[in-house]
C-alpha positions in Angstrom: -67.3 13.5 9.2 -68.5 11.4 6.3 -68.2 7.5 6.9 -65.0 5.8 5.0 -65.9 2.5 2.6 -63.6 1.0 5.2 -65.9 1.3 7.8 -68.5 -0.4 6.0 -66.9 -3.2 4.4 -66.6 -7.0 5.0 -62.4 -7.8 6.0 -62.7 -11.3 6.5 -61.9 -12.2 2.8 -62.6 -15.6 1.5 -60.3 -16.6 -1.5 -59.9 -19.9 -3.7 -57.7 -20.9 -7.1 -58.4 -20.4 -10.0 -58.7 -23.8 -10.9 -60.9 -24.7 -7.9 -64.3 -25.9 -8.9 -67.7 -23.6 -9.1 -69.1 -26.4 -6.9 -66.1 -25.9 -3.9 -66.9 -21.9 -4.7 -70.1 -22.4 -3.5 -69.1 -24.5 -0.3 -67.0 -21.6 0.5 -69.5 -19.4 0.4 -71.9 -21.4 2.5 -69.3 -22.1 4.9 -68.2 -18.5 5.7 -72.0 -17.0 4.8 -70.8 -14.4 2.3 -72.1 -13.7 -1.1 -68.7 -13.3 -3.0 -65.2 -15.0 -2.9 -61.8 -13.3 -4.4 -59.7 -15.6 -6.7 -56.1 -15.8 -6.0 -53.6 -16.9 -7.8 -50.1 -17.1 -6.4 -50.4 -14.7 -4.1 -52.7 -11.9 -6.1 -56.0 -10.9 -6.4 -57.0 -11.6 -10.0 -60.8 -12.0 -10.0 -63.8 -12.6 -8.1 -66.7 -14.7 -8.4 -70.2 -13.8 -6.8 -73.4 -15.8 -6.2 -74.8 -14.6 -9.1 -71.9 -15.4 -11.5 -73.0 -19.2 -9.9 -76.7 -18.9 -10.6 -75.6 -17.7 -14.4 -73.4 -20.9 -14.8 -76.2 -23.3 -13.1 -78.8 -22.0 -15.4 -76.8 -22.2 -18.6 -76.5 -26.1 -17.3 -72.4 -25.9 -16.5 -71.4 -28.5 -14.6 -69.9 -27.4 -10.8 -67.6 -30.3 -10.7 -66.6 -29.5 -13.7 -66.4 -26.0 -14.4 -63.4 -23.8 -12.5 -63.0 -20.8 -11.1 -60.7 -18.9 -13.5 -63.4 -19.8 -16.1 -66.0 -17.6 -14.9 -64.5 -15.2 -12.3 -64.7 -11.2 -13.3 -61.7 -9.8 -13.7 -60.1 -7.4 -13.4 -61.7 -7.0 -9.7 -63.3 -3.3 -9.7 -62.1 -1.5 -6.6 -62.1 1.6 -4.4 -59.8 2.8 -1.8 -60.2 2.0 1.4 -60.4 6.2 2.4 -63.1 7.2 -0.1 -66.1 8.1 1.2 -69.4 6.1 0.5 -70.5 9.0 -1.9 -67.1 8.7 -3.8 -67.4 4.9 -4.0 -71.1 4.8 -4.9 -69.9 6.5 -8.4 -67.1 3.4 -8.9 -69.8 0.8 -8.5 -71.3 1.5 -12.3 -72.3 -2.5 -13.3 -70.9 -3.9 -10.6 -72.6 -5.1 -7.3 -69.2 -5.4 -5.3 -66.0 -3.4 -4.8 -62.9 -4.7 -3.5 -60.9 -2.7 -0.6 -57.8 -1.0 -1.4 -55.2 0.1 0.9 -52.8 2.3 0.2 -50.2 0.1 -1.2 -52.8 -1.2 -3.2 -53.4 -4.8 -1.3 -57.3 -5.7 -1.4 -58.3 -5.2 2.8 -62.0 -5.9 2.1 -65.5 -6.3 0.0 -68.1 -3.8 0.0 -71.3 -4.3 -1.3 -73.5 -1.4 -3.8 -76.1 -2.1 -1.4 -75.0 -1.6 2.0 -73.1 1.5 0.6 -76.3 2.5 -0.9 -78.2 1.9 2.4 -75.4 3.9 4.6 -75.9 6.7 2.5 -79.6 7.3 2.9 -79.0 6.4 6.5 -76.4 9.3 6.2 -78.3 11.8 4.4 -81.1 11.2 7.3 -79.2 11.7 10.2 -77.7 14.9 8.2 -81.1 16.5 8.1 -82.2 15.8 11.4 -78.7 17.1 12.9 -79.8 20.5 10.8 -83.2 20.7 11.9 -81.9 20.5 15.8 -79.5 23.1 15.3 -81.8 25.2 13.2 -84.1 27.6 15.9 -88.0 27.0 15.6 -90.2 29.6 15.1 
């Protein structure tokens, strides 16, 4: 049976405002050791900010202090469901190096990132072939 994105992602999701600063962003990710934080605002998902989007805005010379959260995040968040299958989420990832988690009522559950999906599927694809070649009689 194929491995859900569910299996694979992070759950413990780390969220600020909007009108947080980049430079508490990047506490929060050093705090909690994750690459990504989700933006809420009142209650709802609506963006996300990732290391990268931080290393943009420190080498265009922004100001962390200054600069929020809601200025910068992505939005709208790209996202999978928490039942597809890596395969099936590997095609949703297109420009975008994280997925959020959907269940099915459509709350974000989790992150997952291209390449740990990308890594779970060559791990997949190798185990596949072995499992064939055990099953399949030698001559």
């Amino acid at each position: 049976m194929p491995l859900t994105v569910d299996e694979i992602a992070r759950h413990n999701l780390i969220t600020c405002n909007p009108e947080d600063s980049l430079l508490d962003v990047a506490k929060l990710m050093l705090k909690h050791n994750v690459g990504s934080v989700l933006v809420n605002e009142k209650g709802k998902i609506v963006g996300i900010i990732t290391k990268n989007d931080l290393l943009r805005q420190i080498v265009a010379g922004k100001n962390l202090e200054k600069t929020r959260a809601g200025e910068v995040m992505s939005h709208p968040v790209a996202s999978c469901n928490k039942k597809d299958t890596i395969e099936e989420a590997l095609k949703k990832f297109q420009n975008y190096s994280r997925l959020a988690v959907k269940d099915e009522n459509g709350n974000i559950v989790g992150i997952v990132k291209k390449k740990i999906a990308e890594r779970f599927a060559q791990v997949s694809l190798a185990y596949d072939f072995v499992r064939r070649r055990i099953k399949t009689p030698r001559d």
